[in-house]
N, C-alpha and C positions, 0 to 999 in steps of 0.2 A: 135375455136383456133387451129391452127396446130398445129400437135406434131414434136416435134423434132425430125430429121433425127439420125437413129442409127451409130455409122459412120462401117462399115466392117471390122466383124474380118478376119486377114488376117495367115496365114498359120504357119508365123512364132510368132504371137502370141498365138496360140492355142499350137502349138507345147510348148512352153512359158511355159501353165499353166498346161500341162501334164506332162510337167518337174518338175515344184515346186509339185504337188502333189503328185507323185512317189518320190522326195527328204523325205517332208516329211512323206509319208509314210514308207519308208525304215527307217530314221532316228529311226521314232519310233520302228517299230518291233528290229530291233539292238540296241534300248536301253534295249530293254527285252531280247536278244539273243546275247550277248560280244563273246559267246562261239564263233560264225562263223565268226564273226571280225579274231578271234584266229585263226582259220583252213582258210581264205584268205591269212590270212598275211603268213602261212605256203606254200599254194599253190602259191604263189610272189616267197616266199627265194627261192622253188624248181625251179620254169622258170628261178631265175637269176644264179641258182646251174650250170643249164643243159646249158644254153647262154655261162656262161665263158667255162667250159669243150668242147664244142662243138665248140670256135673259130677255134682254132687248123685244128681242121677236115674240116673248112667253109675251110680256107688259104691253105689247106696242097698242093691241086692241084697248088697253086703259090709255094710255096716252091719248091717243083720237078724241077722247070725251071733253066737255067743256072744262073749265077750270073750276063750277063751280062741281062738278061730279066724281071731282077730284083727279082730273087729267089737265094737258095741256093743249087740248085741241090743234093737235097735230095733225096735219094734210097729208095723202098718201105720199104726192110730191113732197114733202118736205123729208117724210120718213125715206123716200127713196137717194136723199140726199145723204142722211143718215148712213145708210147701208153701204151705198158708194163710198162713204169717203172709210171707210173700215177697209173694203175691198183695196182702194187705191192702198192706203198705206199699206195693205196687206204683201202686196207686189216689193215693196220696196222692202218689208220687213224678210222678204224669203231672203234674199240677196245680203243682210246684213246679218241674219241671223246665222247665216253660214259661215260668214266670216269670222264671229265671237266663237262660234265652237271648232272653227277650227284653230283660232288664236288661243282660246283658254279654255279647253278642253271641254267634253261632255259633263263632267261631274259640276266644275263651276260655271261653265255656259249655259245650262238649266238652271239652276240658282237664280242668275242677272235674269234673264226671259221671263222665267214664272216669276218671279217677283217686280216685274216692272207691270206683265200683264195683269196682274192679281191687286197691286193696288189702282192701274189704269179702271179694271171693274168696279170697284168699291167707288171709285169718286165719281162713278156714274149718279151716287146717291145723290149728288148735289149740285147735276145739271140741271135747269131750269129754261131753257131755249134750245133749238133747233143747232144752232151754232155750238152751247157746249156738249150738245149730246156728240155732235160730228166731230167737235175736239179730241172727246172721250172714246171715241167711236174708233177714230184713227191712231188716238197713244194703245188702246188696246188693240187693233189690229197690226202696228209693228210690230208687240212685243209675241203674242201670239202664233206668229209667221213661224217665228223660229224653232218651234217645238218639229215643225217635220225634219230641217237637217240635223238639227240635234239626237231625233229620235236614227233616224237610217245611219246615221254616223257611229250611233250608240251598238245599233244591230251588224256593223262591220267590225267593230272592235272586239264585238262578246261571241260572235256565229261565224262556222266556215258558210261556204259559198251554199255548200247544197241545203243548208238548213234555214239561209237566210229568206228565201221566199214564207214558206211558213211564220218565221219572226215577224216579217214585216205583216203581213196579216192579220197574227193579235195585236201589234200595237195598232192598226188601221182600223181595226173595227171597233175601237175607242168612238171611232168619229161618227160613226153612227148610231153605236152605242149611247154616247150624248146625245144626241139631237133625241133620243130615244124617253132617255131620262131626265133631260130639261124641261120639259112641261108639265109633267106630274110634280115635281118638286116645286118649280119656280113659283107654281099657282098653289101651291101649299104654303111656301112661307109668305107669296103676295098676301094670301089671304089670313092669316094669325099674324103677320107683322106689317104689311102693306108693300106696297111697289120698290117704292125707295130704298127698304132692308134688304127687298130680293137681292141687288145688286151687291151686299155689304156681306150677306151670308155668301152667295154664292162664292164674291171675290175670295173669301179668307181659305175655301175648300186648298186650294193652291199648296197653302202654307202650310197644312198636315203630311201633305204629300212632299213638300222639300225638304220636311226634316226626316222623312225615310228615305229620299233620295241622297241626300249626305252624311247619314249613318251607313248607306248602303252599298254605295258605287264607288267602284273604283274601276280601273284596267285589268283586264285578267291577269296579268302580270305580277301587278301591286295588291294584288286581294287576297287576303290571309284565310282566307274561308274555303278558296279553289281547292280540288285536289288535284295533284300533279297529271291523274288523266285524264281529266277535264281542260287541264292547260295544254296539254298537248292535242286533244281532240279537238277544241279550236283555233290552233296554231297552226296546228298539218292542212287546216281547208281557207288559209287566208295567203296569202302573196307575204314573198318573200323580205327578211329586212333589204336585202341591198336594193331591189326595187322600191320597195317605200320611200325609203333615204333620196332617193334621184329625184323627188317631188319636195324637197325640203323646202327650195328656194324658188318655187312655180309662183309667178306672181298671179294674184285672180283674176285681172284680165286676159294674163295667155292663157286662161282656160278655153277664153271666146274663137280660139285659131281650129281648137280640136271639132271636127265635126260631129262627134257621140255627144258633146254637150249639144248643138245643135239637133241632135235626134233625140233629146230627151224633151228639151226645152219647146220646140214646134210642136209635137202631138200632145206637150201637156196645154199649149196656146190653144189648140183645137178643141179638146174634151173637157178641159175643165168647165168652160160656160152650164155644160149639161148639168154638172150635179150641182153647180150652184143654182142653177134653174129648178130643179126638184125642188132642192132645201129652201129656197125663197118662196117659189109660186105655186107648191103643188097645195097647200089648204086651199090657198084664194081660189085654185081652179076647180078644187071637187064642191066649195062649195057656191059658188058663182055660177061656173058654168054645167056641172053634173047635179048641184039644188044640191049636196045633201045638207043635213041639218049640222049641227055644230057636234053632238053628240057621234053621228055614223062619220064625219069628216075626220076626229079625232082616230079612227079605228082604222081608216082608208090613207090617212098620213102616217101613221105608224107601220104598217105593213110594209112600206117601200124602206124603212130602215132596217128590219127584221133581212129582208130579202138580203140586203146591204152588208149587213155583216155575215149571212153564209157568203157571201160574195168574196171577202174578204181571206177566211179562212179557205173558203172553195181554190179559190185561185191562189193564196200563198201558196196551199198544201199543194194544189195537184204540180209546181213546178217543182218544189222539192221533191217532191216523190220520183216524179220523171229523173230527177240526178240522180237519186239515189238507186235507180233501176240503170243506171250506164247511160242516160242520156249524159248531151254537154248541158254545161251550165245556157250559151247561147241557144241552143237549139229547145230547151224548155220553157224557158221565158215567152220567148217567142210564138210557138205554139200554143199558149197559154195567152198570151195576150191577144194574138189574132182572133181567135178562138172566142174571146170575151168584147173584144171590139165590135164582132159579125152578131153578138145578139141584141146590140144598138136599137139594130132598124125596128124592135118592134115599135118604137116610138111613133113609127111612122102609120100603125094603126089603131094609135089610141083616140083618134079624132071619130075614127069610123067606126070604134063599138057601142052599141047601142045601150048597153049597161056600163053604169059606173064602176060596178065592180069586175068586168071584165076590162076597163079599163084601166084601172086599179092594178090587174093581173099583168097587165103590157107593162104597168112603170114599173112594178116590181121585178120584173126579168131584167129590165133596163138598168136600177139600181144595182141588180147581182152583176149583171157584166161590166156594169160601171167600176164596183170596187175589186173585181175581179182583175180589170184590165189595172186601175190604178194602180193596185196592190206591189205586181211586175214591176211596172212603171218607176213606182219610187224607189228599189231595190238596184235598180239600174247602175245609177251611181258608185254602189257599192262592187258593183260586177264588174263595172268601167275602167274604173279609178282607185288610185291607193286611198289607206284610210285620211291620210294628212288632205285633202283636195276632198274628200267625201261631201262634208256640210254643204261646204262652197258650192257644190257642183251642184247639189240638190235645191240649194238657195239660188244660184241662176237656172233652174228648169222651172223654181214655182215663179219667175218672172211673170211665165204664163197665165198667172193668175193676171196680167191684166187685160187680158181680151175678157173675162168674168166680171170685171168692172164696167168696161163698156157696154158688157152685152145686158149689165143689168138695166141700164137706161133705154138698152135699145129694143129689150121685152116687152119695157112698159107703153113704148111707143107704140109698138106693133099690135099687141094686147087693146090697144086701149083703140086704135085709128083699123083696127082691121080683126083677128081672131087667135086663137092660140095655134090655128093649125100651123100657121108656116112656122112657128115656134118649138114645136113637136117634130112637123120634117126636120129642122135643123140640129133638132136634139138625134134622130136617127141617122143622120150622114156623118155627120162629126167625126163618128167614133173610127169606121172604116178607112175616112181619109186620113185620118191620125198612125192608125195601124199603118200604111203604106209607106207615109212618111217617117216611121221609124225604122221597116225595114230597108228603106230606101238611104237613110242618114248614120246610122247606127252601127251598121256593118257588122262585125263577128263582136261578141260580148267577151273580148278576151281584157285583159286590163293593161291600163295602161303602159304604153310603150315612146320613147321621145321620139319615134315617128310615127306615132298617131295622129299628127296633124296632116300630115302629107299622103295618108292613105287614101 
């Protein structure tokens, strides 16, 4: 008796079954791990944080054009009025945005934030002067602000201590991530819908991502999806209730007595200028000062965000790892961030390479130790501090962002009346004297105690 002809599996059903069984097997490990659900959806909000922020910057070269080329003949000065006044409110939104998510939680504190910034974006479509761009410029920099203490607030509530370095990383490399994916897209729908859309599509991204945010989040406590040993696995590596409770009635300005907010807030006053100096001036300078053409600039600005996010994940993972091998939680951060502040200085020979693209190589190191250092940085709060004070604390460290407001006006002076080198040295000392001053303010990364102010 013959047997029956098998009939050929063909390519796209093979591909078929390697699909459903990588579904289900994800499905299942992320019913035992909600926590990385948690820090995706973190590393989303951040690429759609950096997408709206970074329209602006995609269009700004249409703007410059006359009016009748379909711009608004914008002055660099004028645009740098622009960018400042985003920056300024930015300062003020860190500090307010802490206080909303520590007032009404992460679940509806993202909610108010994104949706104040998402429609601030959209009515960019219908700025037409210098003045309502900076308007729009500044309600979307408040709202904006608040996605980092939301997000680090969110990564103390869902991760013990030793995991949270790592957490913080995938949500951080959102940020670069963005800045990665805003120019490919933005000039794609500029160009099928025009300038003015950009701003309307971008804005709306926000609101696909709020409504999985509030199908999705809760407390691991109140979340019907946890399993009990996943609730315990991150309960065992977070501070205890009766310490929590003792922070119930901390007003937010006796934060300002504790000197670990002082060691978060000082090094972040130091080093932030840097990577806002990247993210603002590094096109202008590869193709200004290194010639290149708009086509190889495109390739040499991208490469320092790539860098940027192994940076991210580099320095989340290697602290958590160091915990999970028996270091302390203080003694790995630490080492980790010093570590990534000391590879700063290569800035300081990007002036003296004779190729663009070994200069190119310098910012890209710079970038990695940048998000590398940050990474730490932002996670601080949560090593510090109980969860009720987390936002807050993280909203008084990004104060810091306004020495980046200042220092953007005081680039363009320097840039403009002398060269980028002294701009470049200052980008490579920063980081080191940042380092010092945290070891110096900071003290042991143990958490909070009612005499931590007097240590």
């Amino acid at each position: 008796m013959a047997q029956p002809e098998l009939a050929p599996v063909g390519v796209k059903h093979v591909f078929w079954l390697v699909w459903v069984w990588l579904y289900r097997k994800l499905s299942k490990w992320l019913g035992r791990n909600l926590r990385w659900v948690v820090a995706a959806l973190l590393c989303i909000v951040t690429i759609i944080n950096y997408v709206d922020r970074q329209t602006l910057s995609v269009i700004a070269p249409i703007l410059t054009r006359p009016a009748e080329q379909g711009g608004l003949g914008m002055t660099p000065q004028q645009y740098s009025y622009i960018t400042s006044s985003f920056l300024i409110a930015y300062v003020f939104g860190q500090a307010l945005g802490g206080i909303v998510m520590d007032k009404l939680g992460t679940r509806i504190g993202f909610a108010v934030i994104l949706t104040w910034w998402s429609i601030a974006t959209i009515c960019h479509r219908f700025a037409g002067s210098v003045f309502s761009f900076a308007f729009w410029r500044a309600t979307l920099g408040l709202g904006e602000a608040g996605n980092w203490p939301g997000a680090i607030k969110s990564i103390a509530e869902w991760f013990p201590a030793k995991e949270r370095g790592f957490a913080t990383g995938i949500f951080n490399l959102g940020s670069s991530t963005g800045a990665v994916i805003a120019p490919p897209l933005i000039v794609w729908i500029t160009t099928h819908f025009g300038w003015r859309n950009a701003f309307v599509l971008a804005g709306s991204l926000g609101f696909l991502w709020l409504a999985a945010w509030l199908w999705f989040y809760r407390l691991p406590r109140q979340h019907s999806r946890i399993t009990p040993a996943e609730l315990t696995y991150i309960e065992s590596g977070q501070e205890s209730t009766a310490r929590e409770e003792r922070t119930e009635k901390l007003p937010w300005f006796t934060l300002l007595r504790y000197r670990q907010v002082w060691g978060i807030l000082i090094p972040r006053l130091l080093a932030e200028p840097v990577w806002w100096f990247y993210l603002f001036w590094l096109p202008t300078y590869l193709v200004q000062t290194r010639g290149l053409s708009l086509t190889k600039m495109a390739l040499g600005a991208l490469l320092p965000y790539i860098t940027a996010d192994l940076g991210c994940l580099v320095g989340g993972g290697a602290s958590s790892l160091l915990i999970r091998h028996g270091w302390s939680v203080n003694r790995a951060r630490k080492t980790v961030m010093v570590a990534a502040a000391f590879l700063m200085p290569a800035a300081l020979f990007v002036f003296q390479a004779q190729s663009p693209w070994t200069a190119v190589a310098l910012i890209c190191l710079a970038t990695f130790g940048h998000q590398a250092w940050s990474t730490n940085l932002l996670i601080l709060p949560a090593d510090l501090f109980p969860q009720r004070v987390v936002a807050s604390v993280t909203g008084i460290g990004g104060l810091g962002i306004a020495a980046s407001a200042i220092a953007q006006l005081t680039i363009g002076y320097v840039i403009a009346h002398f060269s980028y080198k002294p701009v470049f040295t200052a980008a490579g000392l920063l980081h080191p004297t940042a380092a010092i001053m945290m070891l110096l303010l900071v003290g042991t990364c143990l958490l909070y105690t009612s005499d931590a102010a007097d240590e």
